[in-house]
Steps between C-alpha positions, in 0.01 A plus 500: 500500500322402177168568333212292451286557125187440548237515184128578558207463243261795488242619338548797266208718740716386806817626401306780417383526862917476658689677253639859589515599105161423419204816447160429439504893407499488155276441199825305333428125483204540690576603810810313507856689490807469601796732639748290494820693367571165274141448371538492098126468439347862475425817336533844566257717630411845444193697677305155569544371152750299301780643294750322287900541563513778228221709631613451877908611348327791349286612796826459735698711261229776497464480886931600484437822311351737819304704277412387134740669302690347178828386560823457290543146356794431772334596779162271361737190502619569834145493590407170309862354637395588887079424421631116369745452809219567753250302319742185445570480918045560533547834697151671546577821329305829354135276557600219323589156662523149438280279628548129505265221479484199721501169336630187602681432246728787532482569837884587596478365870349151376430271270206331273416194696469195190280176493791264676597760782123431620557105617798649763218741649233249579278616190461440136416742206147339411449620893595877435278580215603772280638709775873584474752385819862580516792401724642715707833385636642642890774478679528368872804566714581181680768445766 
């Protein structure tokens, strides 16, 4: 029993429309995120607005202390160590979370669709205007 790969030419919108990851509730990329676990494109997010990696470290660290007390330098890096291992694997954690963007050219499930994968597909770029298509590939079991 093999498998069959089979490539299909979509819109950007479309995919849009059939992928599981995809979240129109955001106000990253307008409107168009991604939850992919291995989407790179992103930024953190912090009471519905943008925070850099430092701030969103910091606010993770704060969020370990219960109460806001000062703690002892050791304990502090603990903190950090724990805030930048949580952050690294995008865990949603103490309000702040990662929220990727969906573009086709970094789309982990696909790939940018360029001007001679058009001819296999029946189209041709002058066709598609400025819209952006990827290929998605899947897999068929055959018998």
């Amino acid at each position: 029993m093999g498998q069959e790969v089979k490539e299909e030419l979509l819109n950007i919108d479309d995919l849009a429309r059939k992928c599981g990851y995809f979240t129109s509730d955001t106000f990253i990329n307008n409107g168009y995120g991604c939850n992919h676990k291995c989407c790179e494109d992103g930024v953190y997010v912090y009471n519905n607005r943008i925070v850099n990696y430092w701030d969103a470290e910091l606010i993770v660290t704060k969020g370990f202390t219960k109460r806001n007390i000062k703690c002892n330098r050791r304990l502090s890096k603990k903190f950090i160590k724990k805030a930048r291992l949580l952050l690294s694997r995008r865990i949603d954690i103490c309000g702040v979370k990662f929220q990727g963007a969906c573009y086709s050219f970094s789309c982990p499930l696909c790939r940018l669709a360029y001007p001679e994968d058009f001819p296999k597909f029946g189209m041709f770029p002058e066709d598609c205007g400025d819209d952006e298509y990827v290929i998605i590939e899947t897999k068929n079991n055959v018998k």
